[in-house]
Structure formats: C-alpha cells, structure tokens
C-alpha positions as protocol buffer text, in pm:
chain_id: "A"
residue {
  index: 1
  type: UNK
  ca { x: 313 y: 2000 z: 473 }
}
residue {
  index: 2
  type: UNK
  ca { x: 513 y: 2079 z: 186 }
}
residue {
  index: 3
  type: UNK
  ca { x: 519 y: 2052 z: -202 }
}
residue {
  index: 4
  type: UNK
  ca { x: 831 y: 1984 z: -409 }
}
residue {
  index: 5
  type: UNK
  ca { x: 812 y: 2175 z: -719 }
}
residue {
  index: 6
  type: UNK
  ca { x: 952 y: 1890 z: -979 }
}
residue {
  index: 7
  type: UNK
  ca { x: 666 y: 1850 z: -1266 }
}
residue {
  index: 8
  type: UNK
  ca { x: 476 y: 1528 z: -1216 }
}
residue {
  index: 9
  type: UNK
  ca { x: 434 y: 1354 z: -1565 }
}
residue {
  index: 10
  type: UNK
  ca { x: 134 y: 1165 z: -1725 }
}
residue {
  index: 11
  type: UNK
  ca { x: -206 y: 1167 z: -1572 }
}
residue {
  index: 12
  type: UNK
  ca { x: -289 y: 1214 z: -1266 }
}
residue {
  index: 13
  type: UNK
  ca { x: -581 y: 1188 z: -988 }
}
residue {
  index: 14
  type: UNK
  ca { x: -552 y: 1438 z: -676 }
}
residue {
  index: 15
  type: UNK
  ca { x: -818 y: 1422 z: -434 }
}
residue {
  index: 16
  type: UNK
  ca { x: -850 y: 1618 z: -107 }
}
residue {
  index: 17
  type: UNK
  ca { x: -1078 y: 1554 z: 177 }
}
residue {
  index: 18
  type: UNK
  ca { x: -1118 y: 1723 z: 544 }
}
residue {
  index: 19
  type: UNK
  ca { x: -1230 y: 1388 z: 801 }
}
residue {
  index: 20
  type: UNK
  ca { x: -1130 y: 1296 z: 1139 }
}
residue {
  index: 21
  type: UNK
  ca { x: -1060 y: 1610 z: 1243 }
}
residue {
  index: 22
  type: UNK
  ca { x: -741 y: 1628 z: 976 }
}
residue {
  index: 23
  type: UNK
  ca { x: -683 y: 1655 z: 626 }
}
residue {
  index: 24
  type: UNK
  ca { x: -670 y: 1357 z: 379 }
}
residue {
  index: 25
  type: UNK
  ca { x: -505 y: 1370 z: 27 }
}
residue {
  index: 26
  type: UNK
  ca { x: -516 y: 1104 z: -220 }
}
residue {
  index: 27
  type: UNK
  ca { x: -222 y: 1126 z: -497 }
}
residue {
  index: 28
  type: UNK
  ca { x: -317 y: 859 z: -784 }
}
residue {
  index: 29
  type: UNK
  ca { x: -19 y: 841 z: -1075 }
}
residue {
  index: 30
  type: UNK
  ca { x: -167 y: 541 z: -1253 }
}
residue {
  index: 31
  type: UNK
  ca { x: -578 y: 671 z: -1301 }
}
residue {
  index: 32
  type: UNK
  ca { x: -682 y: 281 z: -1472 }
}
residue {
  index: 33
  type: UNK
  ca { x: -1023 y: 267 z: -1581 }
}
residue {
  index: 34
  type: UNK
  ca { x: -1259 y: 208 z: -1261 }
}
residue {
  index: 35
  type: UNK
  ca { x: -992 y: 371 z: -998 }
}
residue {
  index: 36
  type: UNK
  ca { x: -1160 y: 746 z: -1050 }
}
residue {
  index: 37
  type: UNK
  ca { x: -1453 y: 521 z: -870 }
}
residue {
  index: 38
  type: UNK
  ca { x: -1294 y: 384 z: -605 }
}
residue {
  index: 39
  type: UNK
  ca { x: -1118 y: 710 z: -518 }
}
residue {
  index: 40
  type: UNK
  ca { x: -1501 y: 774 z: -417 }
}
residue {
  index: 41
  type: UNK
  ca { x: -1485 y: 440 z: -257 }
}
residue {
  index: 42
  type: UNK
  ca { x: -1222 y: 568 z: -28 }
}
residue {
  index: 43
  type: UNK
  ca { x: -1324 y: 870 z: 62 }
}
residue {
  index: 44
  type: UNK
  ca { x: -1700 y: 707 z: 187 }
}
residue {
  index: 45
  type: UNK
  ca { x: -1462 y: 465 z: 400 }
}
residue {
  index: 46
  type: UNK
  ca { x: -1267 y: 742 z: 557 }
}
residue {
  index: 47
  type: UNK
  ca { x: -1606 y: 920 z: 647 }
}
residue {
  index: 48
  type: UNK
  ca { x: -1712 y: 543 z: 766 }
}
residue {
  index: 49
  type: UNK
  ca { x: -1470 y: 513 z: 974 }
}
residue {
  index: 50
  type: UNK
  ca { x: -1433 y: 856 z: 1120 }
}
residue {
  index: 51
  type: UNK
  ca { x: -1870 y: 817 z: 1232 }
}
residue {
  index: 52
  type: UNK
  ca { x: -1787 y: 445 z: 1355 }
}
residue {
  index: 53
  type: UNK
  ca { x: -1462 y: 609 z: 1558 }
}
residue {
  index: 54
  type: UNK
  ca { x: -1520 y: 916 z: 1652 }
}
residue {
  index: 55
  type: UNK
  ca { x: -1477 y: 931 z: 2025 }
}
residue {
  index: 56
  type: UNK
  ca { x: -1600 y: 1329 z: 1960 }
}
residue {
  index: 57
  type: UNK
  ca { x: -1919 y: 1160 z: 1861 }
}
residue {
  index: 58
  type: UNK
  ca { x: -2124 y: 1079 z: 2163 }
}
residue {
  index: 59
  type: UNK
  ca { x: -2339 y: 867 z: 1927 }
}
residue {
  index: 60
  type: UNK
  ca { x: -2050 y: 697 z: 1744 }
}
residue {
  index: 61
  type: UNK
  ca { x: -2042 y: 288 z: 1818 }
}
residue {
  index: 62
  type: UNK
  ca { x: -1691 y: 353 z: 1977 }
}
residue {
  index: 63
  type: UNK
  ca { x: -1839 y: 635 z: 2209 }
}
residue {
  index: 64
  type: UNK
  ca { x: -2121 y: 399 z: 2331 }
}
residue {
  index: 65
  type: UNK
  ca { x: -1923 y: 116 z: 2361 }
}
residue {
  index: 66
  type: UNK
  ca { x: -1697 y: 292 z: 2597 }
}
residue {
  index: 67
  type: UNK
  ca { x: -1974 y: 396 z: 2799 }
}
residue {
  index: 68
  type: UNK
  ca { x: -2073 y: 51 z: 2859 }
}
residue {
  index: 69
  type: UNK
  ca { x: -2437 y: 66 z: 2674 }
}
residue {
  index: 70
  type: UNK
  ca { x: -2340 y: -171 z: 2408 }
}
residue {
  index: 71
  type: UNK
  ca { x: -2132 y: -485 z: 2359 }
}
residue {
  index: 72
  type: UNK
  ca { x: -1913 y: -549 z: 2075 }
}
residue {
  index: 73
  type: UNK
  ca { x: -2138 y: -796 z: 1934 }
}
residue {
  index: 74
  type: UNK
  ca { x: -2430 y: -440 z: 1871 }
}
residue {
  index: 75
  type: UNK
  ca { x: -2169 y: -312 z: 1664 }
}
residue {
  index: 76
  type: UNK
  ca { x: -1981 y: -293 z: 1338 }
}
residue {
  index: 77
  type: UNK
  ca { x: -1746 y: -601 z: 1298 }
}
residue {
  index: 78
  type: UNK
  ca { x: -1497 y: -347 z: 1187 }
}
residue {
  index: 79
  type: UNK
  ca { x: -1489 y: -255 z: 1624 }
}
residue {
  index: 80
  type: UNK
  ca { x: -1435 y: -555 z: 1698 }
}
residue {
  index: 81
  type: UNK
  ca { x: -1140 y: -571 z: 1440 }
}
residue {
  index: 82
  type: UNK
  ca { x: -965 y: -281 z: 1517 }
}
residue {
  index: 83
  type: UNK
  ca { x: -966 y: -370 z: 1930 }
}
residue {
  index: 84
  type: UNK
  ca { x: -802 y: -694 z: 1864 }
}
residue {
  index: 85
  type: UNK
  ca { x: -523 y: -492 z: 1660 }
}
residue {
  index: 86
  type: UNK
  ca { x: -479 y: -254 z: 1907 }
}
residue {
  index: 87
  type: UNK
  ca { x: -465 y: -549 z: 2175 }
}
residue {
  index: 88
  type: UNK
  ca { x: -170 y: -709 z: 1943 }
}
residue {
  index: 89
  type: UNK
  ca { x: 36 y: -322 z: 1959 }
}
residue {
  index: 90
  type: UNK
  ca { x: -28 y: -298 z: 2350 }
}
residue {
  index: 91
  type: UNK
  ca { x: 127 y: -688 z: 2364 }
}
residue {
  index: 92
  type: UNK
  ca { x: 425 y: -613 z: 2133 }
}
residue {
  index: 93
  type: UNK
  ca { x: 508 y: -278 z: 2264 }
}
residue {
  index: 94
  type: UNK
  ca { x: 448 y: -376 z: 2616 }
}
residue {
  index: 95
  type: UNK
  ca { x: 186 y: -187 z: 2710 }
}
residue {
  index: 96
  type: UNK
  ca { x: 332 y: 175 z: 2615 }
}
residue {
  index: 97
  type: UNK
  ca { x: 32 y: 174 z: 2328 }
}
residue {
  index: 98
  type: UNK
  ca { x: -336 y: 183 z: 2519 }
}
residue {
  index: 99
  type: UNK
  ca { x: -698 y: 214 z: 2351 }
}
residue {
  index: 100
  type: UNK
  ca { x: -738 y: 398 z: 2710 }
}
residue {
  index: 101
  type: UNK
  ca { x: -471 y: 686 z: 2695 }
}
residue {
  index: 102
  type: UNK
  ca { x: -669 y: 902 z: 2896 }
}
residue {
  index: 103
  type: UNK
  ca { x: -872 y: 627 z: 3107 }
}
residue {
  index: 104
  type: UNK
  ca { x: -1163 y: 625 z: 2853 }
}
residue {
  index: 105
  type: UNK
  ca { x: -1213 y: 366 z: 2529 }
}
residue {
  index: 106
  type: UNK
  ca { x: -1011 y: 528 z: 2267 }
}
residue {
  index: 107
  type: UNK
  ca { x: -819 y: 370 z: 1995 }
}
residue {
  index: 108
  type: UNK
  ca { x: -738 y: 664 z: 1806 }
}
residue {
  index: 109
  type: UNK
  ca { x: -378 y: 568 z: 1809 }
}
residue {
  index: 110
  type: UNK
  ca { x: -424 y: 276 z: 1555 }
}
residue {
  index: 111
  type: UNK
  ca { x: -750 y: 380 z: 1364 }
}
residue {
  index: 112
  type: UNK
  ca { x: -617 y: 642 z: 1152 }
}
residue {
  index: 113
  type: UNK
  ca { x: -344 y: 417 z: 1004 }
}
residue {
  index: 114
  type: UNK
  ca { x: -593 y: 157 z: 941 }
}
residue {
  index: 115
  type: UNK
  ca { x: -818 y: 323 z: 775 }
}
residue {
  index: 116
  type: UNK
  ca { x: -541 y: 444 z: 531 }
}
residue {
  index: 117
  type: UNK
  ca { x: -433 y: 105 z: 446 }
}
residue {
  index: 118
  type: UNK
  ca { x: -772 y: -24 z: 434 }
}
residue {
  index: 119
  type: UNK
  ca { x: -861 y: 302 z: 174 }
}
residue {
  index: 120
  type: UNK
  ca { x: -481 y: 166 z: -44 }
}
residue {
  index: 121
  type: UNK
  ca { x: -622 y: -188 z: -92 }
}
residue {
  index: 122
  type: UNK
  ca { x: -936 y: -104 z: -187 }
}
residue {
  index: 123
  type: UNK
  ca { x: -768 y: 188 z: -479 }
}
residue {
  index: 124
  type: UNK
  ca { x: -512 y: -156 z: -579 }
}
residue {
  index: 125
  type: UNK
  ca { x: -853 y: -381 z: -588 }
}
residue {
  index: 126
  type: UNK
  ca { x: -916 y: -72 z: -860 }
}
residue {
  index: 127
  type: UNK
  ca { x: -598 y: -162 z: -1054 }
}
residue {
  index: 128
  type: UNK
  ca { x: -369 y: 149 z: -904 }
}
residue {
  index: 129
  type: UNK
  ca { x: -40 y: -8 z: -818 }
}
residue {
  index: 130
  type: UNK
  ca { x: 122 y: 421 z: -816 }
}
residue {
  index: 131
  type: UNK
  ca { x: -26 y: 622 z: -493 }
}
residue {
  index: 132
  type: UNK
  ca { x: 10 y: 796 z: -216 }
}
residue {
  index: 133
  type: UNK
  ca { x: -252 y: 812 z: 63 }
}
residue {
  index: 134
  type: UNK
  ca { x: -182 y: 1081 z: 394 }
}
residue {
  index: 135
  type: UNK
  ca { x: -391 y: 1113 z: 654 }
}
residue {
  index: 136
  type: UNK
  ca { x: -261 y: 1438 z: 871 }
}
residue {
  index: 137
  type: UNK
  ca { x: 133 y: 1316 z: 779 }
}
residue {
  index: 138
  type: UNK
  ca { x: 59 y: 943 z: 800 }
}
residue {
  index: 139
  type: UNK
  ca { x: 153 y: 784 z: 485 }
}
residue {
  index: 140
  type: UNK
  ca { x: 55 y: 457 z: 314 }
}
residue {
  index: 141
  type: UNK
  ca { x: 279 y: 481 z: -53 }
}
residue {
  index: 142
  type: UNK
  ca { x: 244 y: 214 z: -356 }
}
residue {
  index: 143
  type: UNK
  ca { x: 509 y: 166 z: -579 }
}
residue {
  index: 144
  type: UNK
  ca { x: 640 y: 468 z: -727 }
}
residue {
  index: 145
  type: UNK
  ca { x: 529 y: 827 z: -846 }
}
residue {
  index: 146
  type: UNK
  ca { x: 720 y: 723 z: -1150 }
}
residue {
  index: 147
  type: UNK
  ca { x: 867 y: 468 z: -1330 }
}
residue {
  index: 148
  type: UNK
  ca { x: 1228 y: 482 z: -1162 }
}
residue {
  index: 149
  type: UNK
  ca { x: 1203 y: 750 z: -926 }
}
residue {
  index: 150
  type: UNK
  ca { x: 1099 y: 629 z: -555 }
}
residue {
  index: 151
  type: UNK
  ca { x: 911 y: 830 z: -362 }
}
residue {
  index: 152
  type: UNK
  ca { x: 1040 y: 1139 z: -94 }
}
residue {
  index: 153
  type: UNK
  ca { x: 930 y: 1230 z: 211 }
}
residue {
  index: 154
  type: UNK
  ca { x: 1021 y: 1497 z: 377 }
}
residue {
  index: 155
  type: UNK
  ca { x: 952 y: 1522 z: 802 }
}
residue {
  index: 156
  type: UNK
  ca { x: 938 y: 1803 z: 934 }
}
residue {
  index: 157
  type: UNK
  ca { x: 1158 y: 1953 z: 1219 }
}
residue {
  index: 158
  type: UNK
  ca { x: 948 y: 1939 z: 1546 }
}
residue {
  index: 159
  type: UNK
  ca { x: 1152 y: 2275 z: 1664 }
}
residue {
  index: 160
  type: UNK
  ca { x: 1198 y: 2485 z: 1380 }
}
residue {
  index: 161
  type: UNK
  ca { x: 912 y: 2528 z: 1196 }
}
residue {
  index: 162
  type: UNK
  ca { x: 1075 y: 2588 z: 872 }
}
residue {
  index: 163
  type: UNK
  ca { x: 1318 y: 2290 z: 852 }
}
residue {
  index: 164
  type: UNK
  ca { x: 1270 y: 1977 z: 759 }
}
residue {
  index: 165
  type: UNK
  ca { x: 1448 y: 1762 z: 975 }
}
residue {
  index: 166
  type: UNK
  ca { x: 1487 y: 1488 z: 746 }
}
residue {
  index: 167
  type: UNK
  ca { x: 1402 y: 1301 z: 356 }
}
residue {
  index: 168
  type: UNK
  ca { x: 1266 y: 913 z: 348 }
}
residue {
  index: 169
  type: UNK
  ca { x: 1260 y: 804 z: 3 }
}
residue {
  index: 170
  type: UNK
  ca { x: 1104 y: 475 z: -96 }
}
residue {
  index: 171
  type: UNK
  ca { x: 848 y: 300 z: -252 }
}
residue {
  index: 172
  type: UNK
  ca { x: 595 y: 13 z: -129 }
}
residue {
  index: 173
  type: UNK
  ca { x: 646 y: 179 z: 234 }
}
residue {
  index: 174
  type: UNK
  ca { x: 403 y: 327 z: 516 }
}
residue {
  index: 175
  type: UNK
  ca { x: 570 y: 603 z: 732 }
}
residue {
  index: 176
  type: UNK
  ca { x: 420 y: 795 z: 1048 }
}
residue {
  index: 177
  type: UNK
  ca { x: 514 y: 1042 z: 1248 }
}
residue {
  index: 178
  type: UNK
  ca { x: 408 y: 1128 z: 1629 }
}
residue {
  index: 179
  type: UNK
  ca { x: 530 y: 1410 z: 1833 }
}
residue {
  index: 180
  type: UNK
  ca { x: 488 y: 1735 z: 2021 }
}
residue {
  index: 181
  type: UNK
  ca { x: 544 y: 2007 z: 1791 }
}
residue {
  index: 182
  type: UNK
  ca { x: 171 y: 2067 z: 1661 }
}
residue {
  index: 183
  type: UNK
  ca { x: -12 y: 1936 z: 1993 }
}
residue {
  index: 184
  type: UNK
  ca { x: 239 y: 1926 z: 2264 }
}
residue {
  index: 185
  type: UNK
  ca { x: 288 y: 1673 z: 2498 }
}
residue {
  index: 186
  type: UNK
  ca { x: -85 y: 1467 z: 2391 }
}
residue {
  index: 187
  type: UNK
  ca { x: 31 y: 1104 z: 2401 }
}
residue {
  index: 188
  type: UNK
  ca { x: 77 y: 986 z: 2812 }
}
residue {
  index: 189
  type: UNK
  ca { x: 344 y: 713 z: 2906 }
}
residue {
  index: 190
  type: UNK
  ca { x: 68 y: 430 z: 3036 }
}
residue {
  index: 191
  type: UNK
  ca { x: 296 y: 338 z: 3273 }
}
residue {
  index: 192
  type: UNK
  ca { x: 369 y: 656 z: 3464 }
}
residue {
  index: 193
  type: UNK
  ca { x: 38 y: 839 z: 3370 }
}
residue {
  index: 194
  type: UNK
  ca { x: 306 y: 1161 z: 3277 }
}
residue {
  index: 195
  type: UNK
  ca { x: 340 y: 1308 z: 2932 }
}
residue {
  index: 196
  type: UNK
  ca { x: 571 y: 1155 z: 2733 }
}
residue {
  index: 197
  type: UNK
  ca { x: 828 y: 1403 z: 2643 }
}
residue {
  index: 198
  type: UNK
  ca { x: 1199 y: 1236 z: 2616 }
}
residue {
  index: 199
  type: UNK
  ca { x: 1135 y: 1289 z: 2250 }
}
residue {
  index: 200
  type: UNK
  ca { x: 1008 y: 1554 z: 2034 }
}
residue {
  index: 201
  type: UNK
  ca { x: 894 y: 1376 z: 1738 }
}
residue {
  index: 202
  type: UNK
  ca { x: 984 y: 1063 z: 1641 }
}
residue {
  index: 203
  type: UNK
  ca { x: 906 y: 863 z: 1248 }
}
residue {
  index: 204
  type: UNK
  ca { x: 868 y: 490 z: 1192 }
}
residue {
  index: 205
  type: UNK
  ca { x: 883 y: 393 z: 851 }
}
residue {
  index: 206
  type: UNK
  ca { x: 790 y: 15 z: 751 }
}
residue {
  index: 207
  type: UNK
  ca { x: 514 y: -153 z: 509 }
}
residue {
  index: 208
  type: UNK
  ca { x: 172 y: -166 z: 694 }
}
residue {
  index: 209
  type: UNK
  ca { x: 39 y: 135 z: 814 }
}
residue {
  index: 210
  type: UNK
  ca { x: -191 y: -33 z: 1094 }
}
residue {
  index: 211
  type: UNK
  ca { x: 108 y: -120 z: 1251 }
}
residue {
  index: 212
  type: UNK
  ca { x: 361 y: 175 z: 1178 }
}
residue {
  index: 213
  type: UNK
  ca { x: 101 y: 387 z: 1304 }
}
residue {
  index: 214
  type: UNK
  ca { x: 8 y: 248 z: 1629 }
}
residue {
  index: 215
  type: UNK
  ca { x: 381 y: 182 z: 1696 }
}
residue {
  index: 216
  type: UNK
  ca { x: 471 y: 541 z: 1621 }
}
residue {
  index: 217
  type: UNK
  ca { x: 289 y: 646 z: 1897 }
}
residue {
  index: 218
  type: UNK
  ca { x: 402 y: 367 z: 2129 }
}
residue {
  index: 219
  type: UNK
  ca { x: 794 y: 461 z: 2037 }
}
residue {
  index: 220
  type: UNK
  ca { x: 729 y: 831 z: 2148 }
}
residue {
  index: 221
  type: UNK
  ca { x: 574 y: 730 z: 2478 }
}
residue {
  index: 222
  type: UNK
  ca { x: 859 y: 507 z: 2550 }
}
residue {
  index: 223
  type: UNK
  ca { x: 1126 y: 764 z: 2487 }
}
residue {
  index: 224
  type: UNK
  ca { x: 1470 y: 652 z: 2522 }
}
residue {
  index: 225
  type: UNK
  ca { x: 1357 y: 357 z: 2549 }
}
residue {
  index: 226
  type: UNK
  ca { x: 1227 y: 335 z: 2164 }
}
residue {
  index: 227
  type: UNK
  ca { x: 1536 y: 346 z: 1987 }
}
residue {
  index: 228
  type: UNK
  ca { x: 1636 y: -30 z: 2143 }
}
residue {
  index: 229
  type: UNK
  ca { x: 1274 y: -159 z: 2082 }
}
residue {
  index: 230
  type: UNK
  ca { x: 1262 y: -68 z: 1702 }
}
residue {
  index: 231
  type: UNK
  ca { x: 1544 y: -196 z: 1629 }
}
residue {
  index: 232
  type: UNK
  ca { x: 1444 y: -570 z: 1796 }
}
residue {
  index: 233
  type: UNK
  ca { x: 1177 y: -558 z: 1548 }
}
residue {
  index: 234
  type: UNK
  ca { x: 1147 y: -683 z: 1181 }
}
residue {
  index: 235
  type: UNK
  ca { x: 1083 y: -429 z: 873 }
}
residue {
  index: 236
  type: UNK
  ca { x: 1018 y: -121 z: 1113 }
}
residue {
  index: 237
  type: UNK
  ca { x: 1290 y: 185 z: 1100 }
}
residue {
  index: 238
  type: UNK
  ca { x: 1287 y: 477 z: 1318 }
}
residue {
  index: 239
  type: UNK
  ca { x: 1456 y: 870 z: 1301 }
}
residue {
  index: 240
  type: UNK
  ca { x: 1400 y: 1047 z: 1655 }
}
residue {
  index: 241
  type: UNK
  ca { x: 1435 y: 1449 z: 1735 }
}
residue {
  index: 242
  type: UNK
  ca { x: 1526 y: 1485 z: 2105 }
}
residue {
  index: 243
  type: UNK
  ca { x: 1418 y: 1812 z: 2252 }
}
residue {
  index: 244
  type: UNK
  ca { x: 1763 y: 1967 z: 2260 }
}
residue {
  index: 245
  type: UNK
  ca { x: 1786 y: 1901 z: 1873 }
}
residue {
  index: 246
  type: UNK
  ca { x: 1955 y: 1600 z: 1886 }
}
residue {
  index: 247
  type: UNK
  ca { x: 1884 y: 1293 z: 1613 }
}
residue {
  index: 248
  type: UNK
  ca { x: 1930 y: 933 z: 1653 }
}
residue {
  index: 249
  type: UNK
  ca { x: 1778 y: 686 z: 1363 }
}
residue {
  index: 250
  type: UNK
  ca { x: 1796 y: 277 z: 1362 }
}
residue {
  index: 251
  type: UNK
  ca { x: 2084 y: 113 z: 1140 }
}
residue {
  index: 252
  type: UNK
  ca { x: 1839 y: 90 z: 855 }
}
residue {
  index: 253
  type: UNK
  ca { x: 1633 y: 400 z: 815 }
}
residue {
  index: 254
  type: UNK
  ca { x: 1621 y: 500 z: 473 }
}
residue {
  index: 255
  type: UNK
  ca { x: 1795 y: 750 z: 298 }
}
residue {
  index: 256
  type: UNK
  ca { x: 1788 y: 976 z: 575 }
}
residue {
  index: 257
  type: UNK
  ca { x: 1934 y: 1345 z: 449 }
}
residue {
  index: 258
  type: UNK
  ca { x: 2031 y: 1704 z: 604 }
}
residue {
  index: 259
  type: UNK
  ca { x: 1827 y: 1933 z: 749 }
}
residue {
  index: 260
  type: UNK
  ca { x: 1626 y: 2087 z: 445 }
}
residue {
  index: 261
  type: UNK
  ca { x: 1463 y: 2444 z: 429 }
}
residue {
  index: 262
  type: UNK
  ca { x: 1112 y: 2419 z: 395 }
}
residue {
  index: 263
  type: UNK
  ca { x: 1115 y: 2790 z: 188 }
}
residue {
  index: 264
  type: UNK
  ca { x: 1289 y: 2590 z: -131 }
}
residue {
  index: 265
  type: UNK
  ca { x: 946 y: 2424 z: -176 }
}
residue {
  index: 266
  type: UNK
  ca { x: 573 y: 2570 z: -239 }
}
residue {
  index: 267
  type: UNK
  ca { x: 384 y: 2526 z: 92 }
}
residue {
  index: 268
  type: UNK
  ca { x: 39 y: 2323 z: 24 }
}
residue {
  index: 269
  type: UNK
  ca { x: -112 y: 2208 z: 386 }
}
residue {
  index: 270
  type: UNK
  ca { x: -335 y: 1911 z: 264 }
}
residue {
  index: 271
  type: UNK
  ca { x: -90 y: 1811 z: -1 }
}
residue {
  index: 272
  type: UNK
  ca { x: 79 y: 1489 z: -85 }
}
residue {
  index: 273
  type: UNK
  ca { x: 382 y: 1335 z: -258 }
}
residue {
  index: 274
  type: UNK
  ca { x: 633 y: 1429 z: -288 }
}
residue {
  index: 275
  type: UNK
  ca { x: 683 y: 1634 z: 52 }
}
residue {
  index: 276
  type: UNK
  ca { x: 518 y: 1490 z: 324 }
}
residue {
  index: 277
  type: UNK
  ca { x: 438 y: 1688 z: 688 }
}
residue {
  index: 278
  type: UNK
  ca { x: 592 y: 1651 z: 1053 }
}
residue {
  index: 279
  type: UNK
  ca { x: 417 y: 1504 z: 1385 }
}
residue {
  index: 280
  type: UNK
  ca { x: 52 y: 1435 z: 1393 }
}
C-alpha cells in the first residue's frame, strides 16, 4: 500500500485496525460531531463480523454451521443475510463465485466487502459524507477527500512489486482487487476445481462494495472469460493484468493512467487515501 505525499487539509480522523486476518484503515475528512463515535462503532462491527465469520474460528457461527451442528435459524440473522448475497453472486456470475471454494462453507469471498459497506453507512448515519474505508485493498470511498478533488487509487502491479499498474480516481465508488501476486493462485475455478490463473490480478470498480467484492473474485476465476461478463453488467468496470504483463480494461474504467513507480510515494502498509494497495 502506498501514500501520496500531497498535504491533506482541514481536520481529519485516521483510524487503523488489524481484523480478519488483514489490516483495516479508516480515513474520515469531514470529523462532524458524533462520527469520532461511530468510528468506534465500526471498528466493534469489523471485530463482529470477523468472530461471526471466521472460518479460522472453529467456534465461529459460520464454522459450526458448516459442520452441520447448527441451522441458520441458531444463528446471527446477519448469516443468514450474507448466504442469500452470496447465493445472488453465484446466480449472476454463473457459478464462478462459491461460499464452498474449497468444498467447505466459506463465504469469505463476499464478507469482507460487506462488512466495509455495512461499517460506511453506519460512519454516514454519523453525518460523514468524506471517507475512505480499506479492508486489505478493498475500498468503499464517500464523496471526496476534498471539496473538488476526487479521490485516487492507485493498484498495484501484480508482477513488479514496485509499480503501480494503474490510478482510479473517483468519488462515491467501491473498488476491489483479487489476484495472485500476494497469495498465488488461492481462488479455484468452481467449475474445473484448477486454480484460476488466466489472470494475474484483476480490479472491479463500481458503487457497492458487497457486490464489487464478491464479483472481483468471480472475474479472476473466470479469466478470459471476465472481460465479456463485466462489461454485460450495469455500473461495474474492470482493469485486468495477464501474466505476461499484458492489460485489458472495460470501455468505461475510470481514469485509468501509466504504469506509476511506487518509490515517488512514502510507503505506509495499513494506509488509506489517497494510494490504495494491489490484490488481496
């Protein structure tokens, strides 16, 4: 993850918190009375989430309800919730995203992005219309930084380390990121049971993180296939890295830019806006 180095005006609230195995940071530009409070809001959901979730967890309601020794009626009506959106991304992305990757209950895949849009609404239900929530590179962005001056983004290049393969900028926008580079070949094409690996890393950038997220992951196990299904579908954009270098992005990614070198900005793993990091 990197920093850019432009000074960020007015007051601020940064927050950083290690859950669900990643790093979360919480960039608030707009600090209304009552939204310092609900940044501790958020970060008690994320922890919520990550104990209801946890498939590491062999306590966790997920864990047991894989095993069979509950039903989702025993559990937290947030389960129940997050199966039924998972069950709408298998549907649209014809099966290529699972809550069984790896022939156990795991929707993973989904939760993460979720949980980050859940943790925006509840900082706008605050009064903060100006933030940035990222959950181990997966973004959920509100308005702008600054009156005037959108949001950037940069993604990282999945095979050189020190490149950035790409700049989003934006406002009122969601962006995720899924690849290879930082745990290889992790997400399985359902249908062949194989590693997916036709792509190294590939972003979707839209307005609901639930549903960027979950279809990030379901465009890098289709592969070649992905480019054709984002661009069937409404408000979601898409810039692929093949492993041979190659690009390819949908007609209406945004502001896509050159290759940038990560050594122009201040490195800051568990940073946010407005430099953003590669695959998770």
């Amino acid at each position: 993850m990197t920093d850019d180095t432009r000074p960020h005006p007015g007051p601020r609230i940064h927050r950083i918190e290690h859950c669900m195995g990643t790093v979360f940071s919480l960039d608030v530009r707009d600090p209304a009375p009552g939204v310092e409070a609900a940044v501790g809001q958020v970060v008690d959901w994320l922890h919520r989430v990550d104990a209801t979730f946890s498939t590491y967890r062999p306590d966790s309601p997920i864990s047991r309800l894989g095993r069979g020794e509950t039903s989702l009626d025993d559990g937290p009506d947030e389960v129940a919730e997050v199966l039924a959106l998972c069950a709408d991304a298998t549907a649209v992305s014809d099966g290529y995203f699972t809550t069984t990757p790896g022939g156990a209950l795991d929707p993973s895949g989904l939760v993460k992005g979720w949980a980050i849009e859940r943790a925006s609404a509840l900082l706008r239900a605050a009064g903060s219309t100006r933030h940035a929530i990222n959950g181990g590179g997966d973004l959920q962005l509100a308005g702008e930084p600054a009156p005037g001056r959108p949001w950037r983004i940069g993604i990282a290049d999945p095979l050189h380390p020190r490149l950035l393969a790409t700049i989003v900028t934006g406002s009122e926008m969601a962006v995720a990121t899924s690849g290879t580079a930082e745990r290889g070949a992790h997400v399985l094409n359902p249908h062949t049971g194989r590693p997916a690996a036709d792509l190294a890393s590939i972003t979707l950038v839209g307005r609901h993180l639930t549903a960027v997220d979950a279809y990030a992951t379901a465009a890098l196990a289709m592969g070649r296939r992905a480019r054709d299904w984002v661009e069937r579908m409404p408000d979601i954009e898409a810039f692929a890295v093949t492993p041979t270098g190659g690009t390819w992005q949908t007609r209406g990614f945004p502001a896509a830019a050159p290759v940038v070198d990560l050594n122009a900005f201040a490195p800051g793993r568990g940073t946010t806006m407005p430099m953003a990091p590669g695959p998770a």
